[in-house]
C-alpha positions as CSV (number, residue, x, y, z in Angstrom):
1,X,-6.6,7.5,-17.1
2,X,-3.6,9.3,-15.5
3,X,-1.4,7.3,-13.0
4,X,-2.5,8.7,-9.3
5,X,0.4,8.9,-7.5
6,X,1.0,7.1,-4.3
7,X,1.9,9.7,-1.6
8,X,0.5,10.2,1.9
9,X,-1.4,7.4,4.4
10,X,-1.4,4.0,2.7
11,X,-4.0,2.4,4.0
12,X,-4.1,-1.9,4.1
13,X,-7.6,-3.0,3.9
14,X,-6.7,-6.7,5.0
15,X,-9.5,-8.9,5.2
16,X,-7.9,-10.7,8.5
17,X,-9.4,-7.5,10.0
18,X,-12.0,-6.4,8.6
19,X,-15.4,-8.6,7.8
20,X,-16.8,-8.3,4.7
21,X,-19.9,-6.4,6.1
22,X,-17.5,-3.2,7.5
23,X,-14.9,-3.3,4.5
24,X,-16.9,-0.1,2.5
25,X,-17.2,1.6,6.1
26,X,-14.2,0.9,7.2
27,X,-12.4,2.3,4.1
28,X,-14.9,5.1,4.0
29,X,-13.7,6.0,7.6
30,X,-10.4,6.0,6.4
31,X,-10.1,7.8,3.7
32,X,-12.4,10.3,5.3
33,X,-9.4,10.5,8.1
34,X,-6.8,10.9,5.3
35,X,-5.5,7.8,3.9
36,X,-4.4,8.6,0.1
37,X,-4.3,5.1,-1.5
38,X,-5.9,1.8,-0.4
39,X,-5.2,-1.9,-0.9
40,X,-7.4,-4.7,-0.9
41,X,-5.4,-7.5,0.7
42,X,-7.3,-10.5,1.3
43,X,-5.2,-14.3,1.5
44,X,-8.0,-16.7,2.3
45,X,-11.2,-16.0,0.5
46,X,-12.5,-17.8,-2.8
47,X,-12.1,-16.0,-6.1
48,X,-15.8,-14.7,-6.3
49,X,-15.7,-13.2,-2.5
50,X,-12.3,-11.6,-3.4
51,X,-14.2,-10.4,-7.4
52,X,-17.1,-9.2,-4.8
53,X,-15.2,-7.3,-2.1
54,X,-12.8,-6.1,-4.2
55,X,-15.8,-4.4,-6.4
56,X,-17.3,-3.1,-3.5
57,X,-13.7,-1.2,-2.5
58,X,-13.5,-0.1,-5.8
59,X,-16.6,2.1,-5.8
60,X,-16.1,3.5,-2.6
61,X,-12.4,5.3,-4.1
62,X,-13.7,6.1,-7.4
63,X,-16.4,7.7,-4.9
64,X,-13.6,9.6,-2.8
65,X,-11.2,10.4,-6.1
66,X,-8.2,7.7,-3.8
67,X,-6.7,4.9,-5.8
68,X,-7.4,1.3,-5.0
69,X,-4.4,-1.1,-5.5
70,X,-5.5,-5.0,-5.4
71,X,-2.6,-6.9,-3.3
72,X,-1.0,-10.2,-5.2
73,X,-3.6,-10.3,-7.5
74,X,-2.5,-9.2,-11.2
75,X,-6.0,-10.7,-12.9
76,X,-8.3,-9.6,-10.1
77,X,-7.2,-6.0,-10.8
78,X,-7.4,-6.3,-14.4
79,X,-10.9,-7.5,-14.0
80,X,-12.7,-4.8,-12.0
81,X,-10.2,-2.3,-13.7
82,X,-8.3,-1.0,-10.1
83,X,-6.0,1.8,-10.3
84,X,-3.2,-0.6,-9.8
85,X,-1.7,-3.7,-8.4
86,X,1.3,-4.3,-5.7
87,X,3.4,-7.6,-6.4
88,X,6.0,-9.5,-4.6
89,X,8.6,-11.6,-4.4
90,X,6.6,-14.3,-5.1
91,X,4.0,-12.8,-7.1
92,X,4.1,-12.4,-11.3
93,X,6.9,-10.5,-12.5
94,X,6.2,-7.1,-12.4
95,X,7.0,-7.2,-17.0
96,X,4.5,-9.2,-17.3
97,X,2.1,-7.0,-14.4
98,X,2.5,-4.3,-16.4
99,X,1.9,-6.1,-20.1
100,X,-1.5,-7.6,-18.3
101,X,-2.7,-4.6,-16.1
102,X,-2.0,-2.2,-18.9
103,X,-0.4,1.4,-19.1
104,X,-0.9,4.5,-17.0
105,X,-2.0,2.5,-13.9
106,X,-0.1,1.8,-10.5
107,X,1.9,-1.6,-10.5
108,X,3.8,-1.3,-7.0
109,X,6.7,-4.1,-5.9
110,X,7.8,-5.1,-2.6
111,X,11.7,-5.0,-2.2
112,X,12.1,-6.0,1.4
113,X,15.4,-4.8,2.5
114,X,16.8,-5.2,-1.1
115,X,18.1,-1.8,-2.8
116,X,19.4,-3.4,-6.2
117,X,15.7,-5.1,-5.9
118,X,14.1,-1.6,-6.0
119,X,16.3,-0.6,-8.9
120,X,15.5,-3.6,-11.0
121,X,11.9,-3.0,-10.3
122,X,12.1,0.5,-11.5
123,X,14.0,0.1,-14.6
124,X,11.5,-2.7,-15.4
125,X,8.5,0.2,-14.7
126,X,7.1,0.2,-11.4
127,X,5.1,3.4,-10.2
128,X,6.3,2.7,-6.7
129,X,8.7,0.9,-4.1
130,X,8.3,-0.5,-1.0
131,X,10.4,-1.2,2.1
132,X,10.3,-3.1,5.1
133,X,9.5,-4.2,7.9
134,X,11.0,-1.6,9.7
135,X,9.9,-2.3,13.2
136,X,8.3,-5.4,14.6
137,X,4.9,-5.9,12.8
138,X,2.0,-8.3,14.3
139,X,0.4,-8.6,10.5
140,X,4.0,-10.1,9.5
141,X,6.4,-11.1,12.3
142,X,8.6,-13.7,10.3
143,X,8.7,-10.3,7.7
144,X,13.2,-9.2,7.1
145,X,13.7,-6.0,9.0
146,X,15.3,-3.4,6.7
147,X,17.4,-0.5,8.5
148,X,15.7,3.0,8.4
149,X,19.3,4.3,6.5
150,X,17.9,2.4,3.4
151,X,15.4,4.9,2.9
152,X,17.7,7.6,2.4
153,X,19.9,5.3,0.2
154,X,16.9,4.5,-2.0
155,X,15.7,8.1,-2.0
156,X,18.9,9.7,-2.9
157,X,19.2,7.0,-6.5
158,X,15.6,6.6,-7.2
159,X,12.9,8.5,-8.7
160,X,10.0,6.7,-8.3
161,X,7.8,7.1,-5.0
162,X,8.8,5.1,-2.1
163,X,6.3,3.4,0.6
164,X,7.6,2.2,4.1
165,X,6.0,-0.8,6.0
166,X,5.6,-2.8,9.1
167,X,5.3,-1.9,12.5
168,X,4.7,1.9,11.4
169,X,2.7,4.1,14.5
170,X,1.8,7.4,14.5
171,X,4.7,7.8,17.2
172,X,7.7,6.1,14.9
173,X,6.4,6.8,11.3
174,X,7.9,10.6,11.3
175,X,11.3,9.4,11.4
176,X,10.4,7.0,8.0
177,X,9.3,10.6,6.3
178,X,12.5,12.0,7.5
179,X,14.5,8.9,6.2
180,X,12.8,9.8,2.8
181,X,9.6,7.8,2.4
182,X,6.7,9.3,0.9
183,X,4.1,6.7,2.1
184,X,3.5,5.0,5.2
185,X,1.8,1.6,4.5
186,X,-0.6,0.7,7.5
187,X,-2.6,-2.1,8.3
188,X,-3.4,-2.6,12.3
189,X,-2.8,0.7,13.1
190,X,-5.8,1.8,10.5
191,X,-8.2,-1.0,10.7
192,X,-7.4,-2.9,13.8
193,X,-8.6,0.6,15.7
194,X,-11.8,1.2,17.4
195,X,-12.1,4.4,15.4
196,X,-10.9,3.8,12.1
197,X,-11.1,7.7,11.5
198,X,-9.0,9.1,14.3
199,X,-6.8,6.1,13.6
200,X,-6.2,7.6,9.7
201,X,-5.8,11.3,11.3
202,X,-3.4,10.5,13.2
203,X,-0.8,9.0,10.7
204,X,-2.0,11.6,8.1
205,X,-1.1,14.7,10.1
206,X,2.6,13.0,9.9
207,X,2.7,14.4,6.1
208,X,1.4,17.9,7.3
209,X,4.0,18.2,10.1
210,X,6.7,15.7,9.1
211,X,9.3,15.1,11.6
């Protein structure tokens, strides 16, 4: 399987937000309004609901031809063989991600505000980066703000693809693209939205007319 790359609207499916009865619509809605990769993020659930909805996200991508990357959760991607997995600080190493998840899939790692973090994780494999918050974020408010100038820093050193997060509107996420990211990771925005759709648009026209 080749590695999908991770470019474009990244789109949080966080079960905070979304009931398990609109998670295929809502993601469907999405991706039909752009979004380019999706995460399953769920922190509360039992391991079958999170086996169950994860499945169910799974087969609406392969569907659509977008990647699904499984938040935290190294064996639950393994298991229903996701396109990839996104780790943090806390999380398994990202070595030992990629010796359980296997080759050619996605194995992204949070780096915060930390470039030498980003660097390690790309020397040890990661597919992609991410940083932030870069402005204030309901989903994490306690979250370390990271200055925009880091993504010009991390863009001019790294070669791997780099996803910005927190606090990211259609009206501030243009200057992230500037900075140098090539993902906006969204999870409010998308699917805290009345119109899940016109929500995704609106980010996704950001990468046809960058700022």
């Amino acid at each position: 399987m080749p590695e999908p790359v991770v470019r474009g609207l990244y789109a949080i499916a966080d079960t905070l937000y979304l009931p398990e009865e609109r998670l295929a619509s809502a993601v469907e809605e999405a991706i039909t309004g752009g979004a380019r990769v999706i995460q399953y993020r769920d922190k509360g659930h039992d391991r079958a609901r999170r086996h169950r909805q994860a499945l169910i996200l799974l087969a609406v991508c392969r569907a659509r031809g977008v990647p699904l990357i499984v938040n935290d959760d190294v064996q639950l991607a393994a298991a229903i063989d996701a396109d990839g997995v996104h780790v943090g600080r806390d999380d398994a190493a990202i070595a030992a991600a990629c010796a359980q998840f296997g080759a050619n899939r996605i194995i992204g790692v949070s780096c915060y505000n930390e470039l030498e973090r980003a660097r390690a994780a790309e020397s040890a494999g990661a597919s992609y980066v991410a940083f932030g918050r870069f402005f204030p974020s309901r989903s994490k408010p306690q979250a370390v703000s990271a200055p925009i100038e880091l993504l010009s820093r991390a863009r001019a050193e790294l070669r791997v693809p780099i996803v910005a997060i927190g606090g990211i509107t259609p009206e501030n996420g243009g200057s992230l693209i500037e900075a140098g990211a090539d993902a906006l990771a969204v999870i409010e925005g998308v699917f805290n939205q009345t119109d899940v759709r016109a929500a995704a648009r609106r980010y996704a026209r950001l990468f046809e007319n960058p700022a």
